[in-house]
C-alpha positions, 0 to 999 in steps of 0.5 A: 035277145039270145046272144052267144059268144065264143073265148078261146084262152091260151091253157097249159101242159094238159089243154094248150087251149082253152075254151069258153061258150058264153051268154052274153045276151039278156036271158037264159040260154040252153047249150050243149057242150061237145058231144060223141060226133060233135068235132067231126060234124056227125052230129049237132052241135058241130065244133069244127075247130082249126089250127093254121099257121102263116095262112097254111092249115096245120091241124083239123079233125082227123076223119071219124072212125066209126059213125055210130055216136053215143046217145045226147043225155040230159046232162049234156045241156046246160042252162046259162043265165046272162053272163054265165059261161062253161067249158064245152070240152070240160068236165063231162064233155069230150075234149076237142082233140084238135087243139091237143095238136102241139106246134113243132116250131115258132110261127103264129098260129092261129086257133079257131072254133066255129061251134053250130047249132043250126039244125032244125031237125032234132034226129041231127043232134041225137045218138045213133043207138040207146037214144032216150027221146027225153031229150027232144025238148032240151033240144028246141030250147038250144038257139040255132046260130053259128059262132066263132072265136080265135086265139092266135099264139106266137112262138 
């Protein structure tokens, strides 16, 4: 049963808040990290993340400037085996702009990530320009699910 999960982690200086995608089903799992498009829903997977506080919407993805996204590439998919986990906004990944959004004074906020893989149409994940088809297969191995994950920090 394919089963995956969401952590987010309070970080330091650099990344306020870090990010985990884990399989904690009993297989492998293929996934994507966020790509070109993936914070402003221009292109699968979609990592919409939030900052709230006190119930009041404090941060989310600005508007995109520019629709046109870079091609999806092999290396942008990673084969997890039960347990396993990685950083979508890692090393070879883009960061989550979002949670870079610094708080300007104590309250508690609430940091949440709803990541979504469910579109059935491969031209939903791919780049707007020097695509490589190569990769149309990785994309049928991803599990079509929506998952979400909160941190909730009190200053």
């Amino acid at each position: 049963m394919t089963s995956i999960a969401i952590v987010l982690r309070a970080g330091g200086e650099a990344r306020p808040v870090e990010v985990e995608i884990r399989n904690t089903g009993d297989s492998p799992v293929r996934f994507v990290g966020v790509v070109d498009g993936s914070e402003h829903g221009l292109r699968y997977p979609h990592y919409r993340p939030s900052i709230t506080c006190g119930g009041v919407l404090v941060a989310t993805p600005e508007p995109a400037e520019d629709p046109l996204v870079g091609p999806l590439r092999e290396q942008d998919f990673r084969l997890l085996a039960p347990g396993e986990s990685f950083d979508p906004a890692g090393e070879g990944f883009l960061p989550l702009v979002t949670f870079a959004w610094r708080p300007d004074g104590p309250g508690v906020y609430r940091y949440a990530l709803e990541v979504s893989t469910e579109s059935e149409s491969p031209q939903d994940w791919l780049g707007r320009f020097g695509q490589d088809p190569s990769v149309i297969p990785l994309i049928a191995e991803v599990p079509r699910l929506t998952v979400a994950g909160d941190l909730v920090v009190r200053l």
